[in-house]
Structures are given as structure tokens and as C-alpha cells.
N, CA, C, O and CB atoms as a CASP TS submission, in Angstrom:
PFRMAT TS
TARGET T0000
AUTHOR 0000-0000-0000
METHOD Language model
MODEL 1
PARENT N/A
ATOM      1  N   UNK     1      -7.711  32.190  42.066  1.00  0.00           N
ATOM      2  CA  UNK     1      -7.824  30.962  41.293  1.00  0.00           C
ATOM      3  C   UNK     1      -7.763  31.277  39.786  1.00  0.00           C
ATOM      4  O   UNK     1      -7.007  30.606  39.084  1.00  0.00           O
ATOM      5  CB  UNK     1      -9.143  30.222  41.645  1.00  0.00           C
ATOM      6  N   UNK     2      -8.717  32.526  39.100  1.00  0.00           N
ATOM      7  CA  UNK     2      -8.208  32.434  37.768  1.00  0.00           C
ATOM      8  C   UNK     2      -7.497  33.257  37.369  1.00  0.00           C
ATOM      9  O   UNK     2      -7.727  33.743  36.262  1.00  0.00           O
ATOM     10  CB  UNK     2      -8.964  32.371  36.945  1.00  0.00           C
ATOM     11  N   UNK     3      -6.080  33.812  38.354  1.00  0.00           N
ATOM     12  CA  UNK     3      -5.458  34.199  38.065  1.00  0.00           C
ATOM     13  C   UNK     3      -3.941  33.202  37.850  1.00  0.00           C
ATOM     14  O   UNK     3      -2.851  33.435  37.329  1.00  0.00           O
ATOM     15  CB  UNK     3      -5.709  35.136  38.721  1.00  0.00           C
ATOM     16  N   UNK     4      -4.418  32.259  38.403  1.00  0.00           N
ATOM     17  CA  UNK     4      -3.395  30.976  38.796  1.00  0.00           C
ATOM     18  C   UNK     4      -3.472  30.090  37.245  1.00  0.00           C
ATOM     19  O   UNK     4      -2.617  29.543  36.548  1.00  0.00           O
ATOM     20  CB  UNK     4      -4.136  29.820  40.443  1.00  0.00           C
ATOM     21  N   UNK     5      -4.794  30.256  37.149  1.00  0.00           N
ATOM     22  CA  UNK     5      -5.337  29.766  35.711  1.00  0.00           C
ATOM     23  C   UNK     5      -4.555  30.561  34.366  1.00  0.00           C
ATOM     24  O   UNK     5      -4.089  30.070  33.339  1.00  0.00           O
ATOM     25  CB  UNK     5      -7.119  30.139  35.650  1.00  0.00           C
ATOM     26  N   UNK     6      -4.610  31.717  34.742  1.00  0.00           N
ATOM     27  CA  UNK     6      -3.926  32.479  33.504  1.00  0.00           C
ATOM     28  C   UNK     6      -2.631  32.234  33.905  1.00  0.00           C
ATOM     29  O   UNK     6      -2.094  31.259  33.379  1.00  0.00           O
ATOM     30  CB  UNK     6      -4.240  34.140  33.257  1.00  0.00           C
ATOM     31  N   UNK     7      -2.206  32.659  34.438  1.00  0.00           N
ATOM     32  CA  UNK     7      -0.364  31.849  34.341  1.00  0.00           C
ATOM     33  C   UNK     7      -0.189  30.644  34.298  1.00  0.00           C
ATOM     34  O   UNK     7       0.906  30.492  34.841  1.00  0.00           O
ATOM     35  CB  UNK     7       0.635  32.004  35.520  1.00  0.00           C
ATOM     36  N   UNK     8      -0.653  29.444  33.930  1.00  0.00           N
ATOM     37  CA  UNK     8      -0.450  28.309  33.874  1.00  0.00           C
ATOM     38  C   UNK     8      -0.167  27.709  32.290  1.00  0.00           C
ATOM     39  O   UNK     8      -0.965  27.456  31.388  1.00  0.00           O
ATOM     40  CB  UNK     8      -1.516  27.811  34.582  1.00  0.00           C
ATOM     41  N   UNK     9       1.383  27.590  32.358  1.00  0.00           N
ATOM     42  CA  UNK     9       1.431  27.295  31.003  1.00  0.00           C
ATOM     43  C   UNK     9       1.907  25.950  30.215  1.00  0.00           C
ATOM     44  O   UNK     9       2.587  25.786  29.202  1.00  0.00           O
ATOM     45  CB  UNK     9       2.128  28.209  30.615  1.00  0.00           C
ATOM     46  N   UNK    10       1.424  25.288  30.884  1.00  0.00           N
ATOM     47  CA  UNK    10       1.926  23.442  30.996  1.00  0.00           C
ATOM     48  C   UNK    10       1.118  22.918  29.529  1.00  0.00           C
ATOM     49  O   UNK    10       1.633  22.263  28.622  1.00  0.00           O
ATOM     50  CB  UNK    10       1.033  22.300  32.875  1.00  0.00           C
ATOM     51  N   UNK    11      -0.590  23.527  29.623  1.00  0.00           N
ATOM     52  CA  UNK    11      -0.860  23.328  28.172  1.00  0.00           C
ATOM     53  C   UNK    11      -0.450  23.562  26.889  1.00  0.00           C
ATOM     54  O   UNK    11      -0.437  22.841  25.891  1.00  0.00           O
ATOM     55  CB  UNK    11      -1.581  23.637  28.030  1.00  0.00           C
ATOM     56  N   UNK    12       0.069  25.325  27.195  1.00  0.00           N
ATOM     57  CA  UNK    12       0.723  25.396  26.109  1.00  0.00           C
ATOM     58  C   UNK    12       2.219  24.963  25.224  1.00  0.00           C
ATOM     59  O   UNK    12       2.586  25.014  24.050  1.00  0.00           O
ATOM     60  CB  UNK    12       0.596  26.281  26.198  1.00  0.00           C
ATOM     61  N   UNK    13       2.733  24.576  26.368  1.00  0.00           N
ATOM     62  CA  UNK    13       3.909  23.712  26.253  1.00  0.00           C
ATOM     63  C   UNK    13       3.680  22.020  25.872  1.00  0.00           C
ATOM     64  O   UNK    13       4.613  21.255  25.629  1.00  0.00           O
ATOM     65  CB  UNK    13       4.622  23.860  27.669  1.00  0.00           C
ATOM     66  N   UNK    14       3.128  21.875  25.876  1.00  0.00           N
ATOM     67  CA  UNK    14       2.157  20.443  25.329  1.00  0.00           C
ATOM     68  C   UNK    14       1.684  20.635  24.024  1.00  0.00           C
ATOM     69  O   UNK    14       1.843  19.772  23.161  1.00  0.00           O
ATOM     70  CB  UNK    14       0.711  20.112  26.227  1.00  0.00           C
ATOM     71  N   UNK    15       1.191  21.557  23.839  1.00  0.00           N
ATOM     72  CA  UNK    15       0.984  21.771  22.619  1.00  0.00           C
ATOM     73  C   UNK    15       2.536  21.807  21.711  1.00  0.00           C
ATOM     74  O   UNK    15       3.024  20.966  20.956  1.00  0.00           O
ATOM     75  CB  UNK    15       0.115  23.088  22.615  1.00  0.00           C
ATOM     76  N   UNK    16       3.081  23.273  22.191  1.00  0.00           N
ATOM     77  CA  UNK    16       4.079  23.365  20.846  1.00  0.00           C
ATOM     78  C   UNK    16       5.295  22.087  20.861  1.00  0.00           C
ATOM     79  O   UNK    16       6.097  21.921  19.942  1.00  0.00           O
ATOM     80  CB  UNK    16       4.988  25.069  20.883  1.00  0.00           C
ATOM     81  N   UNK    17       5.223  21.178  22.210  1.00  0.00           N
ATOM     82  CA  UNK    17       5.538  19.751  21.783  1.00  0.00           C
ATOM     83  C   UNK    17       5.095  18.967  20.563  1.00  0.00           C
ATOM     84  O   UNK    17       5.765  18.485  19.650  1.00  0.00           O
ATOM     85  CB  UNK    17       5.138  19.031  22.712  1.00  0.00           C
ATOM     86  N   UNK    18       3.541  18.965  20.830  1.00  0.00           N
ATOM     87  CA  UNK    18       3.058  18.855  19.822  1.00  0.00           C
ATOM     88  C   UNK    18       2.991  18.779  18.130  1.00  0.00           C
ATOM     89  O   UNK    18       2.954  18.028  17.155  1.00  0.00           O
ATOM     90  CB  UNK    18       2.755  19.270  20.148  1.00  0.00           C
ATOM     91  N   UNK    19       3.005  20.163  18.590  1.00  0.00           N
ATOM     92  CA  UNK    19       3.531  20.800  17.132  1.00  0.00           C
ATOM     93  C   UNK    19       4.791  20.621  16.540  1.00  0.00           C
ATOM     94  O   UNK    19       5.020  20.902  15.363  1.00  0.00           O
ATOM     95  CB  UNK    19       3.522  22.148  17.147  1.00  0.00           C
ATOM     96  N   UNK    20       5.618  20.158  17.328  1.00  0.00           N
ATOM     97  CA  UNK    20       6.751  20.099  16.719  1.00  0.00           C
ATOM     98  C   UNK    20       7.270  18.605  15.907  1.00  0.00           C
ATOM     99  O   UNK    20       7.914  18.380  14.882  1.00  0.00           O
ATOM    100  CB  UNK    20       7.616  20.522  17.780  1.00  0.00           C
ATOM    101  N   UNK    21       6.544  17.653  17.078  1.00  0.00           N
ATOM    102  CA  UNK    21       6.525  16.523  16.834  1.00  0.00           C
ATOM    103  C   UNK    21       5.916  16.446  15.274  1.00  0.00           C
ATOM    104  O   UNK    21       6.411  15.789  14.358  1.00  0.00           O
ATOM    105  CB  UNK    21       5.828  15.854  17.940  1.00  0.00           C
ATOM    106  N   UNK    22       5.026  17.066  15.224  1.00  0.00           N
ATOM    107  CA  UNK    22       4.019  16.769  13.857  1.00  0.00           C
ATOM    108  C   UNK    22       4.985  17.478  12.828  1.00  0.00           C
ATOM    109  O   UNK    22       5.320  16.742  11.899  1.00  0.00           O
ATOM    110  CB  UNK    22       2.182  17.591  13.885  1.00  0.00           C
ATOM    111  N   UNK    23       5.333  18.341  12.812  1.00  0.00           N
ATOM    112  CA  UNK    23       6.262  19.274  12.082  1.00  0.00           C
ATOM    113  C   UNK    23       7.348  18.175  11.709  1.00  0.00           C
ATOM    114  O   UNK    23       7.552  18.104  10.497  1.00  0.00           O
ATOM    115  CB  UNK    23       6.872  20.658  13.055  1.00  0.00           C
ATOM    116  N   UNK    24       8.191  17.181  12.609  1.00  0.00           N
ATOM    117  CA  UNK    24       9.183  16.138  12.165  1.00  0.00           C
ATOM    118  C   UNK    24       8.679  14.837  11.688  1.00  0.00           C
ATOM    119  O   UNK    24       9.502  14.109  11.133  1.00  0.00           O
ATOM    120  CB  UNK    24      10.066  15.844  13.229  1.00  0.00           C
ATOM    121  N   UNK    25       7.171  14.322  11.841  1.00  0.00           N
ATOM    122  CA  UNK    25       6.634  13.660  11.045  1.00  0.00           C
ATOM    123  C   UNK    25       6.606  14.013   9.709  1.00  0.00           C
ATOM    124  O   UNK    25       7.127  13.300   8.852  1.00  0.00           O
ATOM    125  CB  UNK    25       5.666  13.497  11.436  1.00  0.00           C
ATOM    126  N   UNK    26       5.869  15.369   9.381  1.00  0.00           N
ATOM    127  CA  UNK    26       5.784  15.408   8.177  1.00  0.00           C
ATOM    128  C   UNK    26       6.889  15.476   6.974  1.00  0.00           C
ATOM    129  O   UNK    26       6.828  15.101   5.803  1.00  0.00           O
ATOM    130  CB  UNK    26       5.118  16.227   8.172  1.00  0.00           C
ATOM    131  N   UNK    27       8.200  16.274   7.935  1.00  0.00           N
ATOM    132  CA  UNK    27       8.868  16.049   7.114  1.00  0.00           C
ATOM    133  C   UNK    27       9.561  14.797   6.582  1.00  0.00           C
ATOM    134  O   UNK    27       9.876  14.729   5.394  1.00  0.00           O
ATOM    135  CB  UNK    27       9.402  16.723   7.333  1.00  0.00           C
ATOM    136  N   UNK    28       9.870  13.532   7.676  1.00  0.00           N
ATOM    137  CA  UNK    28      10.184  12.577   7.384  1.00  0.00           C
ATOM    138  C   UNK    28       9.497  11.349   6.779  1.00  0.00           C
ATOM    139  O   UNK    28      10.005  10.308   6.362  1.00  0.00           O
ATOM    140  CB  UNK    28      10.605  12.471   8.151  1.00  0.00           C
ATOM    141  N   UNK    29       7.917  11.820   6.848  1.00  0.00           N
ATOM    142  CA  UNK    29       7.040  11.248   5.908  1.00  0.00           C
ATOM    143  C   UNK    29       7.251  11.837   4.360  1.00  0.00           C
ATOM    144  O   UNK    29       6.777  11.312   3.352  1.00  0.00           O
ATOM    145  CB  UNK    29       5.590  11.511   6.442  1.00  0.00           C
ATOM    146  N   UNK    30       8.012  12.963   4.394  1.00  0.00           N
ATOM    147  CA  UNK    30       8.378  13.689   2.844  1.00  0.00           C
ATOM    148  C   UNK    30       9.480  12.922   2.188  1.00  0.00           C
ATOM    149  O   UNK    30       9.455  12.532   1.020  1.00  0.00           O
ATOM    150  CB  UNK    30       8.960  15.371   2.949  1.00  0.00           C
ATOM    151  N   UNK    31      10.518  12.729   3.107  1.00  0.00           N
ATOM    152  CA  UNK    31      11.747  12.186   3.112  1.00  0.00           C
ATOM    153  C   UNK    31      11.310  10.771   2.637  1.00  0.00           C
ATOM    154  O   UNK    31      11.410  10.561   1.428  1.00  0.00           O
ATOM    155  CB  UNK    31      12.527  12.303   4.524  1.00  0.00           C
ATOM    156  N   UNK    32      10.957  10.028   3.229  1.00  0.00           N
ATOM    157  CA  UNK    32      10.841   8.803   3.008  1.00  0.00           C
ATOM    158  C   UNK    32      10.011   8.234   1.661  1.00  0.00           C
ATOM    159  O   UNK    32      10.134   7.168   1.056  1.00  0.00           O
ATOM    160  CB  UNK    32      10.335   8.400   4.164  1.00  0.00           C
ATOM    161  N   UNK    33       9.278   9.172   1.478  1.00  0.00           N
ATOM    162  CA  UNK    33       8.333   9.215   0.102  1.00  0.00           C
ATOM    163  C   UNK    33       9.157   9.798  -0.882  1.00  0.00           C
ATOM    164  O   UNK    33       8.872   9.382  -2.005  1.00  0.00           O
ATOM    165  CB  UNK    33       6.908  10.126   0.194  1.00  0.00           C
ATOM    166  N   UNK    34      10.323  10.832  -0.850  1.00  0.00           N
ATOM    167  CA  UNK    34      11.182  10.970  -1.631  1.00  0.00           C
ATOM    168  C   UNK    34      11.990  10.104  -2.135  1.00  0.00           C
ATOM    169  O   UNK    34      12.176  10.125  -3.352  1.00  0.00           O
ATOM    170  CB  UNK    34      11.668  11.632  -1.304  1.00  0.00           C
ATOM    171  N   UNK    35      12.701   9.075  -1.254  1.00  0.00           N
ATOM    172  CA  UNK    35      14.056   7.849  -1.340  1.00  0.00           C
ATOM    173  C   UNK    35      13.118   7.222  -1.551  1.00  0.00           C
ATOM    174  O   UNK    35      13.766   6.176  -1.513  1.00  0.00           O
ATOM    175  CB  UNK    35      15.214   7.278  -0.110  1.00  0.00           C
ATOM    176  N   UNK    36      11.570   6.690  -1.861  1.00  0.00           N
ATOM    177  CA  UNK    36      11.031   5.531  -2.000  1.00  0.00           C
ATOM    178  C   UNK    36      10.743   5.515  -3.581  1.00  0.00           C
ATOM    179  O   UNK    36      10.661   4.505  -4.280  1.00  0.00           O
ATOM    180  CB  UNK    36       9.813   5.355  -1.034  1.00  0.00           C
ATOM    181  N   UNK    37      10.604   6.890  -4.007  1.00  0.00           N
ATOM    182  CA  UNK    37      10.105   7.068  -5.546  1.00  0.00           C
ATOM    183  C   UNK    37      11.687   7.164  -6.385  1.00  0.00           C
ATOM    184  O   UNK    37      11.703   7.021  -7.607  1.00  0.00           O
ATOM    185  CB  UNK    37       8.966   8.781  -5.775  1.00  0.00           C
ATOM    186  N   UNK    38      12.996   7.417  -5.606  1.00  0.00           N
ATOM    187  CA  UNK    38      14.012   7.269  -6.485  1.00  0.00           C
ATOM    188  C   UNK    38      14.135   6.030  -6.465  1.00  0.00           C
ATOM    189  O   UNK    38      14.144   5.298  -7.455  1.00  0.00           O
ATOM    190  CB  UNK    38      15.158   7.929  -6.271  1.00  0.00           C
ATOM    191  N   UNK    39      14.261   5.641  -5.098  1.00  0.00           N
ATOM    192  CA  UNK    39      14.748   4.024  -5.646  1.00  0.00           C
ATOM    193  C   UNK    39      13.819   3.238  -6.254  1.00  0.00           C
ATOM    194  O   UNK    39      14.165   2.083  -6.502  1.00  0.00           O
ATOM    195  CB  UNK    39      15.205   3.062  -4.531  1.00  0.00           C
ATOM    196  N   UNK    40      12.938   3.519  -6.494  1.00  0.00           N
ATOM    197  CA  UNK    40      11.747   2.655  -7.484  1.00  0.00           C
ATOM    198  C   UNK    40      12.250   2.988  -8.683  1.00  0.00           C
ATOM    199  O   UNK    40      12.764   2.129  -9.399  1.00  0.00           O
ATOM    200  CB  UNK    40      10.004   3.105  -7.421  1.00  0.00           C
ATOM    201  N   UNK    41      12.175   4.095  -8.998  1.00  0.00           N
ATOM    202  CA  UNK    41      12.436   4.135 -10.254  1.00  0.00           C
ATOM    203  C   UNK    41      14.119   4.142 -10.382  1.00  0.00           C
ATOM    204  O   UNK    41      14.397   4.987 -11.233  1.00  0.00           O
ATOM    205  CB  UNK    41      11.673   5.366 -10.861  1.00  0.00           C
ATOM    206  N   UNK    42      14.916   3.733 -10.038  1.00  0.00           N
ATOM    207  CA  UNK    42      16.175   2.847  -9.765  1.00  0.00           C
ATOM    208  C   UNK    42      15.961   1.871 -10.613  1.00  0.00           C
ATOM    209  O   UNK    42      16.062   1.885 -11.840  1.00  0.00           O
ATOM    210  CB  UNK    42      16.412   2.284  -8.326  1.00  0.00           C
ATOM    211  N   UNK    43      15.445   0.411  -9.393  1.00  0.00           N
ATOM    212  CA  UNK    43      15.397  -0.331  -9.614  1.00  0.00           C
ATOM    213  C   UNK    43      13.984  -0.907 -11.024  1.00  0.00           C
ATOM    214  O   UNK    43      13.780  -2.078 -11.341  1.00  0.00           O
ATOM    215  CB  UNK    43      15.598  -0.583  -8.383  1.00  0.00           C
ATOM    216  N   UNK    44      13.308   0.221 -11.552  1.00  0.00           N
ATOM    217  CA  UNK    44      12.576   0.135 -12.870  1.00  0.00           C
ATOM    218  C   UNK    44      13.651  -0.131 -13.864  1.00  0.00           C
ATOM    219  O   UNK    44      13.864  -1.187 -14.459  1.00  0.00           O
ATOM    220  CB  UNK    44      11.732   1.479 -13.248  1.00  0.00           C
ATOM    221  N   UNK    45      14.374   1.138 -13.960  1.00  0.00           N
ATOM    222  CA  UNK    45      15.471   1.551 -14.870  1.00  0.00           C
ATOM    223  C   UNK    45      16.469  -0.447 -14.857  1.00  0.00           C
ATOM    224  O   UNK    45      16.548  -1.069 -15.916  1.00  0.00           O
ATOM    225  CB  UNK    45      16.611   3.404 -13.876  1.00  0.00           C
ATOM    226  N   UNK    46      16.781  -0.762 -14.149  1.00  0.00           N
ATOM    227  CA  UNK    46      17.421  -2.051 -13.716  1.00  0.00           C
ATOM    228  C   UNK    46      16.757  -2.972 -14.279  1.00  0.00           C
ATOM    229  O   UNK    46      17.254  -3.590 -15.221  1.00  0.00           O
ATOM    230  CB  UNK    46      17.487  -2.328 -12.322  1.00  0.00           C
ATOM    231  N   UNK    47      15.652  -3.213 -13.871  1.00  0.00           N
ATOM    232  CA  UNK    47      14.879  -4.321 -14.495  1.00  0.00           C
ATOM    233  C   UNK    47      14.588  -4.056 -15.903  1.00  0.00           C
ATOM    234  O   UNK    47      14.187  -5.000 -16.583  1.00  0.00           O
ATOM    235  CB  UNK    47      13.591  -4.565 -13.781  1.00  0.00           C
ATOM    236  N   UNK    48      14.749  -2.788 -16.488  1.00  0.00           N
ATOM    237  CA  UNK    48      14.105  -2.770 -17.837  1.00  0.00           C
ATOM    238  C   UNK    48      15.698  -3.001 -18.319  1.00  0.00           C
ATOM    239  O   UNK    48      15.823  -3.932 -19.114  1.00  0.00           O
ATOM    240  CB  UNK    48      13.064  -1.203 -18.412  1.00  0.00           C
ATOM    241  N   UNK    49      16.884  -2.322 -17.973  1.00  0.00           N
ATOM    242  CA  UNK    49      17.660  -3.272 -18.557  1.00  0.00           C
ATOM    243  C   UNK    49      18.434  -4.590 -18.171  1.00  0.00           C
ATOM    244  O   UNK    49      19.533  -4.968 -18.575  1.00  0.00           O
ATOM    245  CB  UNK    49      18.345  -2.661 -18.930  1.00  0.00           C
ATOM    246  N   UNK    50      17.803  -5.027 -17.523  1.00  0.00           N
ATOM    247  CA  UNK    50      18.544  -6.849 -17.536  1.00  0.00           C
ATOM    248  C   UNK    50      17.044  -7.246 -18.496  1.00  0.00           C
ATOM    249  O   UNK    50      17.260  -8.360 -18.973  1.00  0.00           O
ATOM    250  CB  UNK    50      18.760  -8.096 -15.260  1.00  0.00           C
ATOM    251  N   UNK    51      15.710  -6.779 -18.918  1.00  0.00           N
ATOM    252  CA  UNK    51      15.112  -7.279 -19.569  1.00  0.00           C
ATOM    253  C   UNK    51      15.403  -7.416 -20.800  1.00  0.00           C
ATOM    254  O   UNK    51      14.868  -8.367 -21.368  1.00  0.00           O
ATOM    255  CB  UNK    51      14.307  -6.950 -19.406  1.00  0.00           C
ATOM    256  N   UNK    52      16.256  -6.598 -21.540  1.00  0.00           N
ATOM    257  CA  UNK    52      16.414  -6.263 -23.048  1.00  0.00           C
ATOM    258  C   UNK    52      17.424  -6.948 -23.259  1.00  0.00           C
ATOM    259  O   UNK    52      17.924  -6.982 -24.384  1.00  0.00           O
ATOM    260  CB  UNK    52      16.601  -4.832 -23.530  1.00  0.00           C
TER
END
């Protein structure tokens, strides 16, 4: 039985699912916080000149 236990590797494969998943969150939480601060300051640049 805990030898059945030590070869059992379904958790650890759950995990580096895991991990990976989180690994493509973060980057596309980077991404998206990147294109959100250009195009802001885009559309700043825009509004300050149709203001003048």
C-alpha cells in the first residue's frame, strides 16, 4: 500500500497544471495592464489635444 502511495503521481500532475495555469494568468494579467496604461495614456494625449 505505501508503496502504491509512492508511485502515485496524479497529485503531482495537478499541481504543475496548476502551476502553469497561474504562470499564464500572470502573464496575461501583465499584458493586459500593459495595453491598458498605453491606451490610457493614448487617449490622455487625445483629449488634451482636441482640448487646446
Amino acid at each position: 500500500m505505501f508503496a502504491r502511495f509512492m508511485k502515485d503521481e496524479s497529485g503531482a500532475t495537478a499541481i504543475e497544471y496548476g502551476l502553469i495555469a497561474a504562470l499564464i494568468a500572470v502573464a496575461v494579467i501583465g499584458g493586459v495592464t500593459a495595453v491598458g496604461n498605453a491606451t490610457s495614456a493614448k487617449f490622455n494625449l487625445v483629449a488634451t489635444k482636441l482640448g487646446s
